[in-house]
ZAMARGU-4260 file (C-alpha; in steps of 0.2 Angstrom, whole numbers, plus 5000, padded with zeros to 4 digits):
<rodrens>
0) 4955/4891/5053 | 4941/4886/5065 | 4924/4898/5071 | 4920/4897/5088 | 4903/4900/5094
5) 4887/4906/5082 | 4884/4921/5074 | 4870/4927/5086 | 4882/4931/5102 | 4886/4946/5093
10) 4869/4952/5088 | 4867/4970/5097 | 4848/4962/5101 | 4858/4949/5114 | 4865/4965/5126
15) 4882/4970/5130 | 4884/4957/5143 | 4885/4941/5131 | 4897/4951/5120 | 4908/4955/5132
20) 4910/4936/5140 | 4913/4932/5123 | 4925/4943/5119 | 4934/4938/5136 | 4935/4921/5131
25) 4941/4924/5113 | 4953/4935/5121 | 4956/4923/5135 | 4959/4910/5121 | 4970/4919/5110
30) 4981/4924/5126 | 4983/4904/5129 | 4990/4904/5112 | 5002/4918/5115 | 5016/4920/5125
35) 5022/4939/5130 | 5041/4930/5124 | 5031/4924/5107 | 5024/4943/5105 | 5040/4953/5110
40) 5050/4940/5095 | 5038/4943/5082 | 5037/4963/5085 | 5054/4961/5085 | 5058/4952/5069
45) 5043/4963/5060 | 5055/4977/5064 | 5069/4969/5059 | 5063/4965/5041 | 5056/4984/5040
50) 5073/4992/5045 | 5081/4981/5032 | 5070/4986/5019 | 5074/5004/5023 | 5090/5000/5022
55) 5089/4998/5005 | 5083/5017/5002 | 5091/5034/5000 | 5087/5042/5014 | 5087/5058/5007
60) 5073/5053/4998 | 5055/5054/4999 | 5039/5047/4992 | 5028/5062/4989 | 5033/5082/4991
65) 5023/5081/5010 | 5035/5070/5014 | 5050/5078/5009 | 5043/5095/5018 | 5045/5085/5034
70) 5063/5080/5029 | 5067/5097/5027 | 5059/5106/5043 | 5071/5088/5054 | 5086/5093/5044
75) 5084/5113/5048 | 5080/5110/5064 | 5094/5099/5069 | 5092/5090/5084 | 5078/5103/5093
80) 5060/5095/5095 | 5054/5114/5098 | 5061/5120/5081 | 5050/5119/5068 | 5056/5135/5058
85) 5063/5132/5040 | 5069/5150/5037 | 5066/5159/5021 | 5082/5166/5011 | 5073/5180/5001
90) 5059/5185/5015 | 5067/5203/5012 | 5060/5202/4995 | 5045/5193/4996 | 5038/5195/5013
95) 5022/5187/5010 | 5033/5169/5006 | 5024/5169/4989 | 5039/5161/4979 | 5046/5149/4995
100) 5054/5134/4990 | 5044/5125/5002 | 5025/5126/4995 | 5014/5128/5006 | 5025/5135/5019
105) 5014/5149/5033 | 5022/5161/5042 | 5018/5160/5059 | 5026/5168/5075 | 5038/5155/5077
110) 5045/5158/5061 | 5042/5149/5042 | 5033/5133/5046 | 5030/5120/5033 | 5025/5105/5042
115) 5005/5103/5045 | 5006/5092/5063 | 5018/5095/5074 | 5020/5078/5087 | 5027/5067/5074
120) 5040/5080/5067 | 5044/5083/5087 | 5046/5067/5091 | 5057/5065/5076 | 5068/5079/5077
125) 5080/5073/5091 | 5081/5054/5083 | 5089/5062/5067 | 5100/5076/5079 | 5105/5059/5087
130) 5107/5045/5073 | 5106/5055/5055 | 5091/5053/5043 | 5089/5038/5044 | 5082/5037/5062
135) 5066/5046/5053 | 5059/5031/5049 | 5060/5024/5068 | 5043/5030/5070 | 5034/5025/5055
140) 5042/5009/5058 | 5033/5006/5075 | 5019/5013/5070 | 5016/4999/5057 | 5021/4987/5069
145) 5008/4992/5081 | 4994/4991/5067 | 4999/4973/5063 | 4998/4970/5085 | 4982/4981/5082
150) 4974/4968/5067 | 4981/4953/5076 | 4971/4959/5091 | 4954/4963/5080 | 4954/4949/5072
155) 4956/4935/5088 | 4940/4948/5094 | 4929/4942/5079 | 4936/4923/5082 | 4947/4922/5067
160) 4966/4919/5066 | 4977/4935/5071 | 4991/4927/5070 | 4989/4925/5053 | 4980/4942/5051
165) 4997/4950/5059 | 5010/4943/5047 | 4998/4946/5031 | 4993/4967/5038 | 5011/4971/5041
170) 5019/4963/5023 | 5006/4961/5014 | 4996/4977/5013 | 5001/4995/5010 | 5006/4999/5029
175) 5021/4990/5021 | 5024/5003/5008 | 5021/5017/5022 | 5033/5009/5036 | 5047/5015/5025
180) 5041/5035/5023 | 5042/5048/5036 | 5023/5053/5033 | 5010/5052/5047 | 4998/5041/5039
185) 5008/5024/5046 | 5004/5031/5064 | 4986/5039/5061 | 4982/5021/5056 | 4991/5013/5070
190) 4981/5023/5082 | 4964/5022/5072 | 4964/5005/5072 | 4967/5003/5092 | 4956/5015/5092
195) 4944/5001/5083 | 4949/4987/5095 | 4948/4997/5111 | 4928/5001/5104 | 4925/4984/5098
200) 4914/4980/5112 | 4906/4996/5111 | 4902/4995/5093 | 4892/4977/5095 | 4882/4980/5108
205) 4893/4985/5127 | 4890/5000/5138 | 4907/5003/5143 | 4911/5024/5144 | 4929/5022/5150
210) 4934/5009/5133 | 4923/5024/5125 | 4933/5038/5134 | 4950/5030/5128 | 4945/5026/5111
215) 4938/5043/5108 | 4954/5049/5113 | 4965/5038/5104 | 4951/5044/5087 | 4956/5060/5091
220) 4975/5059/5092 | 4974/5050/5077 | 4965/5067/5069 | 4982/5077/5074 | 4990/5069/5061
225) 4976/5063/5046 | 4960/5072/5044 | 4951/5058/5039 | 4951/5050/5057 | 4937/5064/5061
230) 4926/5055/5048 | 4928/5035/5055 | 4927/5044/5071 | 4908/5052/5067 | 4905/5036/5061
235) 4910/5026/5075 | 4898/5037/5087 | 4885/5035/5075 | 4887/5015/5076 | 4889/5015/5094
240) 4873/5022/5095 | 4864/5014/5085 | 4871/4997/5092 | 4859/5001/5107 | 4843/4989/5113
245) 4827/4996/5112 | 4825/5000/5130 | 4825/5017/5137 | 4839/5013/5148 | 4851/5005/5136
250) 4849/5019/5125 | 4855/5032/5140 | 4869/5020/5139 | 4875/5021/5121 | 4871/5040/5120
255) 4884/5039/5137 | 4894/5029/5128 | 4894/5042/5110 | 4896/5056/5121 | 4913/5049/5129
260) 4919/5045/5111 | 4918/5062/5107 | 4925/5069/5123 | 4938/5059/5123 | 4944/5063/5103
265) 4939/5084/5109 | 4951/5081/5124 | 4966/5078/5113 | 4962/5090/5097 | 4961/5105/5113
270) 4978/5098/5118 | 4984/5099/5102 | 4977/5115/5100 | 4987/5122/5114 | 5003/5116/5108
275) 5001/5124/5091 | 4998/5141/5100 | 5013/5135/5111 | 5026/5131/5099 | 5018/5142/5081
280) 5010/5155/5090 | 4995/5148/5079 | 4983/5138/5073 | 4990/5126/5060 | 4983/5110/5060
285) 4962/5117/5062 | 4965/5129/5048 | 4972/5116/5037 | 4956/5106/5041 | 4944/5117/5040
290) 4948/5125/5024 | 4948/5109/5015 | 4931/5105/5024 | 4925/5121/5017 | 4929/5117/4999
295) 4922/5098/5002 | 4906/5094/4988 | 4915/5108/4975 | 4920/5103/4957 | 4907/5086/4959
300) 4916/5079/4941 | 4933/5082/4949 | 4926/5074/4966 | 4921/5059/4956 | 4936/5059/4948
305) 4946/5059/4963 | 4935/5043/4972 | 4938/5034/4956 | 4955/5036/4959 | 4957/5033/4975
310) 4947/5016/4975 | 4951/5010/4957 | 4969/5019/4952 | 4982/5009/4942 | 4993/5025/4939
315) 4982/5039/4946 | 4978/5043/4925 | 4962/5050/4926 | 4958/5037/4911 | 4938/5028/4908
320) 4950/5014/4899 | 4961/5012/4917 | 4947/5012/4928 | 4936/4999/4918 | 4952/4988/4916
325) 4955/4989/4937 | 4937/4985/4940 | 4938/4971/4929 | 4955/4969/4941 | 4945/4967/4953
330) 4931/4957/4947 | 4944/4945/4945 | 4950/4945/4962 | 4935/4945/4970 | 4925/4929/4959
335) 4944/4922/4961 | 4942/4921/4980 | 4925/4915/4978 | 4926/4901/4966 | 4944/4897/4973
340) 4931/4893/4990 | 4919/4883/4982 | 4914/4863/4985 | 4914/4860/4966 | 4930/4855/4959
345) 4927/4863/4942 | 4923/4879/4950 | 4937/4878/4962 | 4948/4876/4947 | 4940/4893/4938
350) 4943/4901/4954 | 4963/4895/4954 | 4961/4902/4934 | 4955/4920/4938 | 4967/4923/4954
355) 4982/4918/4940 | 4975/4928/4926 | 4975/4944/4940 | 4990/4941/4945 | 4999/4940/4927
360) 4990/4956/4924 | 4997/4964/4940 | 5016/4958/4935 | 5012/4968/4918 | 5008/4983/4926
365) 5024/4982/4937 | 5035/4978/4923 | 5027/4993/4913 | 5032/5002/4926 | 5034/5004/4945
370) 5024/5020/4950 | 5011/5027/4960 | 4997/5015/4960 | 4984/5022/4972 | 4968/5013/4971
375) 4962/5006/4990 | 4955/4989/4980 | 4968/4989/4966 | 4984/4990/4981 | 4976/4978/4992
380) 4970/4961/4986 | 4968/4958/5003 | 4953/4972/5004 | 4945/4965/4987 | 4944/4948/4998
385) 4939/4955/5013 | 4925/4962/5006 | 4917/4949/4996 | 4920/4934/5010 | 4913/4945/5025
390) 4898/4953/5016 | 4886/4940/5020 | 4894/4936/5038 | 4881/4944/5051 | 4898/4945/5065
395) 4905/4957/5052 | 4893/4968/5049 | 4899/4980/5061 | 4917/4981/5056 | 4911/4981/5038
400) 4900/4997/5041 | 4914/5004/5048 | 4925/5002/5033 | 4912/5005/5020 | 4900/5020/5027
405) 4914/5033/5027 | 4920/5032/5011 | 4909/5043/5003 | 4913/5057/5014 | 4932/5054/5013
410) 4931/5057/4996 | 4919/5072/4996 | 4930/5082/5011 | 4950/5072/5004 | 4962/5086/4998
415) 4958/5088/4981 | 4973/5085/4969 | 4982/5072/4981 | 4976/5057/4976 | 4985/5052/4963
420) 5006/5053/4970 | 5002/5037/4983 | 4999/5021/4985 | 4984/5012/4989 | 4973/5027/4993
425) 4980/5035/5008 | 4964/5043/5014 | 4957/5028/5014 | 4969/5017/5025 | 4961/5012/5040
430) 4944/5006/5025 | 4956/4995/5017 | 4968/4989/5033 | 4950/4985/5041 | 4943/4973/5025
435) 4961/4965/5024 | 4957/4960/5044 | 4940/4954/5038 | 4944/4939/5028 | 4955/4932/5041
440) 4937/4931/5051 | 4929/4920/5039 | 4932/4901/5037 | 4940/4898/5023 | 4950/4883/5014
445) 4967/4884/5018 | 4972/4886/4999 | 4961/4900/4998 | 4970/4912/5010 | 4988/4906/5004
450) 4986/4912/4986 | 4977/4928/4991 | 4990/4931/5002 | 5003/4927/4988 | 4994/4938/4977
455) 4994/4953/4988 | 5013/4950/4993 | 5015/4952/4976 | 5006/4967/4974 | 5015/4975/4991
460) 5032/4970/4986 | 5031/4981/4969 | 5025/4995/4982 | 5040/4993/4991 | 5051/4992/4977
465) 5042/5009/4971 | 5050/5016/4987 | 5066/5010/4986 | 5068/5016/4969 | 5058/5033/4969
470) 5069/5037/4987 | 5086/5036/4975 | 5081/5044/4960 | 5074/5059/4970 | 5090/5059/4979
475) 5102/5056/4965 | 5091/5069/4956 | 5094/5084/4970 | 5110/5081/4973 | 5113/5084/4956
480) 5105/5100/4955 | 5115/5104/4972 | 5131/5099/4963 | 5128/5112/4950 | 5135/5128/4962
485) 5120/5138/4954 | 5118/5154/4961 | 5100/5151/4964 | 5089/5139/4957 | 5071/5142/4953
490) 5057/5127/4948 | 5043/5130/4940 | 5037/5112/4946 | 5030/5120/4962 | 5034/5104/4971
495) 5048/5098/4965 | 5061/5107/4978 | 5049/5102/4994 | 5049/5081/4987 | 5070/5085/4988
500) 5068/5095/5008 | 5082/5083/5015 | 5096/5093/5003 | 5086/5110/5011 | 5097/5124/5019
505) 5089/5142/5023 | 5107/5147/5014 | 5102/5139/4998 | 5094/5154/4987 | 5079/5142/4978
510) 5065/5148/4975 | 5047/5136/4968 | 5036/5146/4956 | 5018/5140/4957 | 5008/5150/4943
515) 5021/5153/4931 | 5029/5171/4937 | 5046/5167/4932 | 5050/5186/4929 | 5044/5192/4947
520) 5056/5176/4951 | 5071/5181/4944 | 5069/5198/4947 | 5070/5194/4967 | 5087/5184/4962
525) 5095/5199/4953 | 5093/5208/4969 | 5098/5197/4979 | 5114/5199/4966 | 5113/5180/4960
530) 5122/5181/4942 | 5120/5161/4939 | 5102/5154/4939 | 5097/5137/4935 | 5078/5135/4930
535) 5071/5118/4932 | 5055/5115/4919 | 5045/5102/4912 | 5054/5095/4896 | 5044/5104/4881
540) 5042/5120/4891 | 5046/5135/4880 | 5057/5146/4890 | 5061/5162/4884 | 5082/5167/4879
545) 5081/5185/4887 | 5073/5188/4902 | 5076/5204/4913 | 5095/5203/4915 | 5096/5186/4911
550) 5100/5176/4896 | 5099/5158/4893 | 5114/5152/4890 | 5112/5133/4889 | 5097/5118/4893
555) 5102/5101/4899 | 5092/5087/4906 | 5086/5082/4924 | 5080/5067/4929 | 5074/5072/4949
560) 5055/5061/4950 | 5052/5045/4941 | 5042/5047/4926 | 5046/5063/4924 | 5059/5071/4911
565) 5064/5089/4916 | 5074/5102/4909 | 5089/5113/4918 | 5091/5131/4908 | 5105/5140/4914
570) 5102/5160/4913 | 5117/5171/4918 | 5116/5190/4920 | 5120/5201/4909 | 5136/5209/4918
575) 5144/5192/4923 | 5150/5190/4905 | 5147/5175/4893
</rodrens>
């Protein structure tokens, strides 16, 4: 891996012209490398190895309850890309949807609405209509593809190697592990990150309003879909602006060139606004937003707990014992990657010592158990590595910024309580995807880059293996409770029936019970004249024998989540006999 040109043609101070003829002849170079027949085979064989790894999955199941929520709205609305309703079975009863099966499920003018941003579902919908469940992944699948395209491109910008970069982003990180789930966070990082190579110029130092214009734009449709992209976008304004000379006239230039970033990212939320009001008859998508910006800086212990999490999970236990053991995970990585990169032999040999010492200690943790590890450093070795080769290269400062300024106000506005049930920290995807492209700009010896690479493949691979597993036990796990021909079935883990939406039908009379009411519950069953009623509980959940009409006749295990025991109480009324 070879560095073309100094460090100081990308100093702001040098003006936009000298970073854009570098640029062109980066990209220029790169293109000499790269046929459009070279391209079109490696998308295509990226794609390939993706939709084998789905293959391997249950498509009826899904890696967190937002997920499943999606599934469900796809397979109710059959086919149509403007049907979005999931129907409610006991709206007679409970008109205001306080028991729904669905958490989190609004009533709008278009009906019962569970999903939280539309174009992905509505793209969706008339894939699985065409193909079956399976086709949900079609877009994920692409999406990660075109962030891999999207590194490659980055990385050829800051002189490094993207072919490299591309192979390592798409397998080796965790927009592996989200390729294979119908969730929007593989496109909103897809988009966010062409939204970071269209602003490259921009951000070092270009006055270019229409690269602004688009990049703002493609910001603000990566904000339909995550929240967080309205965060990196503040940020990227901020840093175009302050990538301005000090002359008078360049800086009418940057504050042109903010101004278009945030016209261009208002123009599609506005556009996305109408189409909520278009197809809900509401405002869905804002209201979500706004009410978790407006609980943002409550609960500063449970905030700090969170970031913790998110940044140093192993399992998402809100443990001091985990969190010191991953930094010192970490740690090990990150002097690993150093030492490994040193002239001295002896130190070169430490450095070979600490990368084998972390990775024996990540094949521990995955033969403990294959969960949930949701940590942006502890997921990505890659990120770890990033960060410490790049944090003294002066033509990565701005990318850096980028990745490192908006942490703290992801983890001060990130949705409280959804941190733990993922992998690698998906708030903080585009952070981590960013430093993972980072250490493929820095000259490094080639051994160096092959064993973090091998590291993080390792890493990835128990990520994917988590999907594959977790998507057949959840399936196995609902059909199951499907199988029983329970009148209705209420859970009392309120999320539990949204993770298993693919086995949703508005027919089925299931009901979730999120703060314990499981008499108003079963009263709405006994009118609904249900005599058989299946309660799903947490195993060691004390559930009464009489209750109303019902009485308990017998409790039996359940295995729907990974990790998690459950209990089936069957309660039959009292005038339908023994």
């Amino acid at each position: 891996m070879t560095v073309v040109g100094s460090e100081q043609h990308l100093a702001p101070a040098d003006g936009g012209e000298q970073v854009e003829a570098l640029e062109e002849r980066t990209v220029r170079r790169a293109d000499a490398r790269t046929t459009p027949r070279r391209l079109f085979l490696a998308c295509v064989v990226l794609c390939g190895l993706y939709a084998g790894l789905a293959a391997l999955k249950a498509p009826e199941g899904a890696l967190a309850p937002d997920s499943g929520g999606k599934l469900a709205t796809l397979v109710e609305a059959d086919g149509s890309p403007l049907d979005v309703d999931v129907g409610y079975w006991a709206e007679e009863f409970d008109p205001d949807g306080r028991f729904h099966p669905l958490l989190f499920t609004r009533q709008f003018d278009a009906g019962w609405v569970q999903v939280t941003t539309l174009p992905m579902v509505m793209l969706t919908s008339p894939l699985v209509g065409w193909f079956g469940l399976s086709a949900a992944l079609v877009i994920p699948i692409l999406s990660a593809m075109a962030t891999a395209l999207a590194a490659r491109a980055l990385v050829d910008r800051m002189k490094g190697n993207g072919w490299f970069a591309f192979w390592a982003i798409a397998l080796a990180t965790p927009v592996a592990v989200f390729a294979l789930d119908f969730w929007e966070h593989a496109p909103g990082l897809a988009l966010m990150m062409w939204g970071v190579v269209v602003l490259f110029g921009s951000l070092h130092g270009r006055i270019d309003v229409r690269a602004c214009l688009f990049g703002g734009a493609l910001f603000g449709a990566a904000a339909t879909l995550r929240s967080e992209a309205l965060v990196y976008l503040l940020v990227v304004v901020v840093l175009i602006f302050a990538a301005s000379g000090p002359t008078a006239s360049r800086l009418r230039g940057r504050a042109a060139c903010s101004l278009a970033v945030g016209v261009g990212a208002a123009g599609v939320l506005v556009a996305n606004f109408v189409l909520e009001r278009l197809v809900l008859g509401g405002d869905h998508r804002g209201a979500r937003t706004l009410g978790t910006a407006v609980v943002a800086g409550r609960g500063l212990g449970v905030r700090v707990q969170d970031a913790l999490i998110a940044t140093l999970g192993l399992s998402g236990e809100t443990s001091w014992a985990e969190w010191v053991f991953a930094a010192l995970l970490v740690s090990l990585v990150g002097t690993g990657v150093v030492a490994l990169g040193a002239r001295d032999p002896a130190r070169r040999r430490l450095g070979g010592l600490l990368l084998g010492i972390a990775g024996l200690l990540y094949v521990a943790r995955f033969a403990a158990s294959l969960g949930f590890m949701p940590g942006m450093l502890t997921a990505s070795p890659l990120a770890v590595a990033g960060l410490v080769v790049a944090v003294k290269e002066r033509r990565c400062r701005r990318i850096l910024l980028l990745a490192l300024v908006p942490l703290p106000l992801v983890w001060a506005f990130q949705y409280s309580g959804g941190v733990s049930p993922q992998w690698g920290s998906r708030y903080q995807l585009l952070s981590s995807a960013l430093l993972a492209c980072l250490f493929f700009c820095v000259p490094l010896r080639r051994v160096v880059t092959v064993a973090v690479v091998a590291l993080a493949a390792v890493v990835t691979t128990a990520g994917v293996a988590m999907v594959i597993d977790r998507s057949h036990t959840v399936a196995e796990g609902m059909a199951s409770v499907v199988a029983r021909h329970d009148d209705a079935v209420v859970s009392l883990q309120p999320n539990l029936l949204r993770e298993g939406g693919a086995r949703w039908s508005r027919e089925l009379h299931w009901l979730s019970v999120p703060d314990g009411r499981l008499g108003e519950a079963l009263r709405i069953t006994a009118r609904a004249g249900d005599d058989r009623v299946a309660v799903i509980a947490l195993e060691g959940t004390r559930l009464p024998r009489q209750l109303g009409e019902y009485r308990r006749t017998s409790t039996d295990a359940l295995r729907v989540r990974p990790g998690e025991d459950l209990i089936v109480a069957t309660y039959l009324a009292a005038a339908s006999g023994p």
